[in-house]
N, C-alpha and C positions, 0 to 999 in steps of 0.2 A: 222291297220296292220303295224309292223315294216318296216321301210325303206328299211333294208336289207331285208324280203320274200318279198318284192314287187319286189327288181329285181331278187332275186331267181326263184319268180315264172314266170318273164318277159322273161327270160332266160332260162327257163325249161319248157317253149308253144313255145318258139322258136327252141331251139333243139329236142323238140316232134314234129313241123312242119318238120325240116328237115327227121324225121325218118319215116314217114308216104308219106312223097315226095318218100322214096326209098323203101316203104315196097310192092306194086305191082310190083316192077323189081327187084325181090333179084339175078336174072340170070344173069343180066347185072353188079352186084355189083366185083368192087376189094376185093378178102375175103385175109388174111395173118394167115400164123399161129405161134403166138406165142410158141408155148408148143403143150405138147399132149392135145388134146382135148378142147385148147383154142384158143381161135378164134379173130381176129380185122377185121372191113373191114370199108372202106372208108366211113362206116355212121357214126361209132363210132369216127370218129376222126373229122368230119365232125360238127356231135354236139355238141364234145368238143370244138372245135374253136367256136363256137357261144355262147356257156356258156362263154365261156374265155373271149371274144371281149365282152358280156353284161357288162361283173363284170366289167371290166378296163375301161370301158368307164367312170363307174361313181366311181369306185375303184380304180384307178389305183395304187395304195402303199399297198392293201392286195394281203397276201400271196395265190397262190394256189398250192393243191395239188392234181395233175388230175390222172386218169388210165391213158392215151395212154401219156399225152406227160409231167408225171412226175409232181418235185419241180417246182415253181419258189416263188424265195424269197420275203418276203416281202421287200419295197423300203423305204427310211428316207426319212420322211416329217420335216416341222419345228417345228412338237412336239415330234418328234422321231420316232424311226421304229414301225411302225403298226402291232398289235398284235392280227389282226383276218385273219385267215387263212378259205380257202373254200375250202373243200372236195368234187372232182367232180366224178361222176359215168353218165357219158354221155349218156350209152344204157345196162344197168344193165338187162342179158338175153339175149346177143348175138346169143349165141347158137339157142335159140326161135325163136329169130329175122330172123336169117336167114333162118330157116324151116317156116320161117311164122305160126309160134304157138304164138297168142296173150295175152302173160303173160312176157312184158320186161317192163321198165322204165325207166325216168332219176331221176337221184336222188341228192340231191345237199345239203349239211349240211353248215355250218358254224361253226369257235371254236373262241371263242375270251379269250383271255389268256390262253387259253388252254383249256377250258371247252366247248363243246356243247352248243351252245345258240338259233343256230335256225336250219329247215328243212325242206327241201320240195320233198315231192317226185312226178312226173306228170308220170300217166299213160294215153297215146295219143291215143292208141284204146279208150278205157273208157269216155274220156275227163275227169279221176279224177284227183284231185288236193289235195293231202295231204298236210298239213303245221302245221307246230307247232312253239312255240317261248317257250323257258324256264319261267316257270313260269307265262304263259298265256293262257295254256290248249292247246288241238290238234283239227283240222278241217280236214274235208273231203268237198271241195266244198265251204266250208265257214259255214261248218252247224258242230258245235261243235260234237268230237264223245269220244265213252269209249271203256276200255277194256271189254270182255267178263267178266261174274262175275259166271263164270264154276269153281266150288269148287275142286271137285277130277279128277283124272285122269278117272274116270268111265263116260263115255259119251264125252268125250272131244275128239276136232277134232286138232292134230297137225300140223305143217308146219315143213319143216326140207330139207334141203339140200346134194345128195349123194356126196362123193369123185368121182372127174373128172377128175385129172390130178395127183394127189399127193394120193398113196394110202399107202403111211406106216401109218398110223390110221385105215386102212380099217377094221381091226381087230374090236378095241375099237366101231368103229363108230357104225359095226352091230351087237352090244350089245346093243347098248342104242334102236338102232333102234329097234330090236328083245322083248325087254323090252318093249318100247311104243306101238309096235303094238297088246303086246297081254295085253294089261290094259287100252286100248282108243276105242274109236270109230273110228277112223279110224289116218292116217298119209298120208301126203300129198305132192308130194315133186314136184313145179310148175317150176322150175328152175331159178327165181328171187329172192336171198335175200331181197332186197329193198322190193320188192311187199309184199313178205312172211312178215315181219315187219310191214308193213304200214296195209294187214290183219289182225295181230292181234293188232293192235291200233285200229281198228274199229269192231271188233270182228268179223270179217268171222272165224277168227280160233282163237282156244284159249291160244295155246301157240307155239314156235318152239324152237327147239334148231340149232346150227349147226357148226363144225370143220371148224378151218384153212380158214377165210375169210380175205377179206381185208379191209382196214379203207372205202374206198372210197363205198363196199359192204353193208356195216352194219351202219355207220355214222350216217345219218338221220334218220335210220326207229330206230332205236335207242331210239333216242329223242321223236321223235313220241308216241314210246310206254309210254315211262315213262311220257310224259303231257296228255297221256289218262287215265293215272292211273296205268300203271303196272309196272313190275321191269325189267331192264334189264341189263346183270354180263354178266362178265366171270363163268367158271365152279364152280370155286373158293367162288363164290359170292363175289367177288371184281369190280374193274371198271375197268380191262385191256385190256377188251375186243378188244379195237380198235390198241391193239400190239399184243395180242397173237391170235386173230381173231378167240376165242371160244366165244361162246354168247347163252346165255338162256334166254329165255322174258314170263313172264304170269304175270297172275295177282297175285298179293302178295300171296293167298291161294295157287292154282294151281300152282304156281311157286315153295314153298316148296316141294312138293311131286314129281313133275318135277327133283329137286335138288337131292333127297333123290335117284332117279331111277337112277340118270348119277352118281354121289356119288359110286354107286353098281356096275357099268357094265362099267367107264373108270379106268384105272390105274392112279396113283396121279397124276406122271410126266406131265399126259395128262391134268390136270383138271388146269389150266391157265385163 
């Protein structure tokens, strides 16, 4: 295993410890509200400090980029400034979290010059442990997995994510949505990006789509997908995903006809 998922995942059973410390006393929890319908509370910053304090111990000159407490830059060493940044998602499913519905995660990517290199996503009900490295295939547990190999949209089970707080898309969204449900088996919407990702890397589900996320939402499960075998774009079928925060993931087959439905039922402007 790389150096870097060893302390990824060192750091992401440690901040899954803290979230399980606090998941039988959500009542006693400090919650803050961000936005409409967004949520922090003092676990989510909680396991971000222990993500953070991992990396730096044995990091100290990479960059991160966290949810709750932002940039910080990478630092000059005597070979120059360090060019692997970590993308943190401390408790991806807050909302879940704190109704106590167990479907949230941490989630934890790495980019080094700018690419995707490694990932790990820890769901700590489950005790799963997803990880991938570029170019080394994806694991669940340590036991190599794949994407589903569901060819058309007839019988396939998707993942997908509603609009929570930003609803000018809300239009576009229940088209595509309105589209998949009546050409699948079903549409599934658990309230994890992360998890929904790191699903269809190991095939519970076959494919997802989903609007306006954020790098630190989509990051890992990203990579994931793509060292299981599958594709994962923007709408566009580009790779902007992680700035325009639209993202489509299936397996090369499924993935076309996936394209072909959002193609139909977004406006261009929207397809990023």
């Amino acid at each position: 295993m790389h150096p870097l998922i060893n302390i990824a995942t060192m750091a992401a059973r440690a901040a899954g410890g803290n979230i399980m410390h606090h998941y039988a006393r959500i009542d006693q929890l400090n919650i803050e509200q961000k936005g409409k319908n967004d949520y922090v509370s003092e676990v989510d910053k909680e396991a971000e400090n222990t993500i953070i304090k991992t990396i730096q111990k044995y990091y100290p000159e990479h960059a991160i980029l966290a949810e709750e407490s932002g940039i910080k830059k990478a630092k000059k060493t005597k070979y120059g400034l360090s060019e692997v940044e970590w993308i943190i998602d401390p408790l991806d499913g807050t909302t879940n979290f704190l109704h106590q519905f167990p479907q949230f995660c941490v989630s934890i990517a790495i980019k080094e010059k700018g690419k995707l290199t490694h990932a790990v996503i820890f769901d700590p009900v489950r005790d799963e442990m997803f990880t991938a490295s570029r170019g080394r295939g994806a694991f669940l547990n340590n036991q190599r997995m794949r994407i589903s190999q569901q060819k058309t949209l007839d019988n396939a089970l998707l993942a997908t994510g509603f609009p929570y707080h930003d609803f000018s898309y809300l239009d576009s969204y229940m088209a595509s949505l309105k589209a998949f449900m009546t050409s699948t088996a079903g549409v599934r919407r658990a309230g994890s990006a992360a998890l929904d990702l790191a699903y269809v890397a190991c095939g519970r589900v076959d494919g997802y789509w989903e609007f306006n996320l954020k790098p630190w939402d989509i990051a890992a499960g990203a990579l994931l997908v793509q060292e299981a075998g599958g594709l994962a774009t923007d709408f566009r079928g580009g790779e902007d995903y992680l700035t325009s925060g639209n993202i489509l993931v299936a397996n090369p087959k499924l993935y076309k006809e996936m394209a072909q439905t959002l193609a139909k039922t977004i406006p261009t402007e929207l397809r990023t």
